[in-house]
C-alpha positions in Angstrom: 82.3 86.3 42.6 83.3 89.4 41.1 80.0 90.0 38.9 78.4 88.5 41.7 79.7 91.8 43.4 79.6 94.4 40.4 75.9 93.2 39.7 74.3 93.8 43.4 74.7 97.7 42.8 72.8 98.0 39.9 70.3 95.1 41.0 69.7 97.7 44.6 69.6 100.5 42.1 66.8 98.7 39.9 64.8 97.4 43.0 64.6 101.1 44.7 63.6 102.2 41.8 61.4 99.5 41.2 59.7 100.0 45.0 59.4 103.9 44.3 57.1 103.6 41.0 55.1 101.2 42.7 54.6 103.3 45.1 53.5 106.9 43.4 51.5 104.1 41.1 49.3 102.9 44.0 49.0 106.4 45.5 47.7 107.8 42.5 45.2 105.2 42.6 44.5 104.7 46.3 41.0 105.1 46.8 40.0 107.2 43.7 38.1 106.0 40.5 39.5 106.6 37.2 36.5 108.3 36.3 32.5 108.7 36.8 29.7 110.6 34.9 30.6 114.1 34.6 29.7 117.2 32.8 31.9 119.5 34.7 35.2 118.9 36.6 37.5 121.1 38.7 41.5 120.1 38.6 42.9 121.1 41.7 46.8 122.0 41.4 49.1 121.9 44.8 51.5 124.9 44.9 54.8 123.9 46.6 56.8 126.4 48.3 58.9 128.7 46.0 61.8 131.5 46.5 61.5 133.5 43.7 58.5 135.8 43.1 59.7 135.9 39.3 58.7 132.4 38.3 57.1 128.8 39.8 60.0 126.8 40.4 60.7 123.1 38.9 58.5 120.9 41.3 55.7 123.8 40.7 56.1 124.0 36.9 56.2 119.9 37.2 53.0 119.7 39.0 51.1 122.2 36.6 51.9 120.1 33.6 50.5 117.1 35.4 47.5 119.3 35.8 47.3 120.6 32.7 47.2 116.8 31.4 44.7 115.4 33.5 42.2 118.1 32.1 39.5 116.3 30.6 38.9 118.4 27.1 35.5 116.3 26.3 33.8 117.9 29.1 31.7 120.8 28.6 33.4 122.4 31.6 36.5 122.5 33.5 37.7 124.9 35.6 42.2 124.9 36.6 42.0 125.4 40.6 45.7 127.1 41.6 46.2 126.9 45.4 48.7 127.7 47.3 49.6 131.5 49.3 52.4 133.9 49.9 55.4 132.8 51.1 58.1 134.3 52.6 60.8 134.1 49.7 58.0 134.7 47.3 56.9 138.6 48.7 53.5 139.4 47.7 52.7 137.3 44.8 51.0 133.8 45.7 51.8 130.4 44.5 49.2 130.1 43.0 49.4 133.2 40.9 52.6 131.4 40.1 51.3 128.1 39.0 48.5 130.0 37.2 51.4 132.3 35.4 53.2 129.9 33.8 49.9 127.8 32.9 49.0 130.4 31.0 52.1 132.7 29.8 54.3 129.7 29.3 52.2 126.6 28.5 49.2 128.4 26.9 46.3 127.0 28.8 43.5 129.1 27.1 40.8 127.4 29.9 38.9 128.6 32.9 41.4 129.8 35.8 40.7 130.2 39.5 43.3 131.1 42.4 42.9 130.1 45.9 45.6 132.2 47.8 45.1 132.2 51.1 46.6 128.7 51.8 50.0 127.6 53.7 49.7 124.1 54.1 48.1 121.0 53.0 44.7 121.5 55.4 45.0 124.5 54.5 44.9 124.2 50.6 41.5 121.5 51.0 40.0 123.9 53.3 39.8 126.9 51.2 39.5 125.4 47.8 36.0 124.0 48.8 33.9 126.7 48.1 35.2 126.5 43.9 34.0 122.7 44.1 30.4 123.1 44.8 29.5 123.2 41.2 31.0 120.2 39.7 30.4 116.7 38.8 33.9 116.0 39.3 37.4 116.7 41.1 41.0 115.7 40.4 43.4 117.0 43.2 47.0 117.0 41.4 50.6 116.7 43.1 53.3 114.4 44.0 51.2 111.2 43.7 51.6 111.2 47.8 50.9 114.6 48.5 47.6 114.5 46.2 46.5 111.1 48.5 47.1 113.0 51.3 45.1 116.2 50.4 42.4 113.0 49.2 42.6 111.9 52.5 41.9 115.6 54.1 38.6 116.3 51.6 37.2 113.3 52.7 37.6 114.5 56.2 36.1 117.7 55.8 33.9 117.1 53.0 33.0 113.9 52.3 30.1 114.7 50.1 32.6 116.4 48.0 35.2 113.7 48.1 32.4 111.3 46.1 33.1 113.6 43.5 37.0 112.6 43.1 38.5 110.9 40.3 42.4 110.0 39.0 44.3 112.9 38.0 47.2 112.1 35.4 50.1 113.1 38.0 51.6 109.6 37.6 53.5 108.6 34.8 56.1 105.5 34.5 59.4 106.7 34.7 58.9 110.7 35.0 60.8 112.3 37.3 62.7 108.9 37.9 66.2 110.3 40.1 63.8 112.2 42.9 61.0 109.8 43.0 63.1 107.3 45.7 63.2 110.5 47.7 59.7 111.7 47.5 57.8 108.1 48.1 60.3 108.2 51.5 59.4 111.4 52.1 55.4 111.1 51.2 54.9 107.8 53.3 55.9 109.4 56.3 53.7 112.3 56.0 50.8 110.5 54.9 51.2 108.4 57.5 51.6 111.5 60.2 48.2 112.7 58.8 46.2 109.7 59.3 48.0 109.4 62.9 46.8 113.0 63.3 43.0 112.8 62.1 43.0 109.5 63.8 44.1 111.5 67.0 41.2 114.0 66.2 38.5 111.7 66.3 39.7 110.4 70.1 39.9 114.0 71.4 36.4 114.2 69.8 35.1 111.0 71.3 
């Protein structure tokens, strides 16, 4: 009885963590091949909100190295898209300029860099990046595996044409990140389940 009781902590601990890699696993997949014929691809990083202006923060510097690593270096072309605006902690310097600063100061990315720095929100980020996905064959939206489904979920809204173009960014990986990810698949269910609540909404008030 007593390791019958000393055993159903760690077997809750292993099943919650269990349920929470599943999870980011199937959202980095949801709906996106792993890849598709390409010459040229655009990798989209997500800023998150940071409060200093000095340097991106943990989750920022944790979503640019997932970028940096879904880069596909056997294409001719590939452009590092940093969105993400000024925030109120942050003064006059963007998130993106953030993500982009220590992509390149810190990390060393020597690639093509472009800064979208008018965004706020999610929408927001999809919206405006649009015009610097035109060109290419191919786009990979990086974030939390959630967040990234959900900005998915927004292209294809706005752009469908463009969101043919999507394919699997690298932001998943078994065991990364492992103490926060219970938190974040709670977190990023409900608000990917808000946003389809809300387009779904949209297309009533339409009809």
């Amino acid at each position: 009885m007593n390791v019958t009781r000393k055993a159903l902590p760690v077997l809750g601990f292993v099943s919650v963590m269990a349920w929470s890699e599943i999870v980011h696993w199937r959202a980095s997949r949801a709906e996106v091949p792993a890849a598709r014929p390409a010459r040229s691809e655009a990798v989209v990083v997500l800023g998150y909100r940071n409060r200093s202006s000095e340097r991106a923060n943990a989750l920022n510097r944790w979503r640019v190295r997932a970028a940096l690593r879904s880069v596909d270096e056997a294409l001719p072309s590939s452009v590092l898209v940093c969105s993400g605006g000024v925030t109120s902690k942050t003064g006059a310097v963007s998130e993106a300029s953030l993500l982009a600063r220590y992509a390149v100061a810190e990390l060393g990315f020597a690639g093509h860099v472009l800064l979208e720095e008018r965004s706020r929100s999610t929408w927001e980020n999809v919206r405006n990046v649009i015009p610097l996905l035109e060109n290419v064959d191919q786009v990979k939206i990086v974030s939390n595996p959630l967040h990234a489904q959900k900005a998915r979920l927004y292209l294809r809204r706005l752009r469908p044409d463009l969101a043919g173009r999507l394919v699997r960014a690298a932001d998943y990986r078994f065991g990364e990140a492992w103490a926060i990810k219970p938190l974040f698949a709670l977190y990023g269910l409900r608000t990917l389940a808000r946003a389809r609540r809300n387009l779904v909404a949209d297309d009533t008030l339409v009809q």
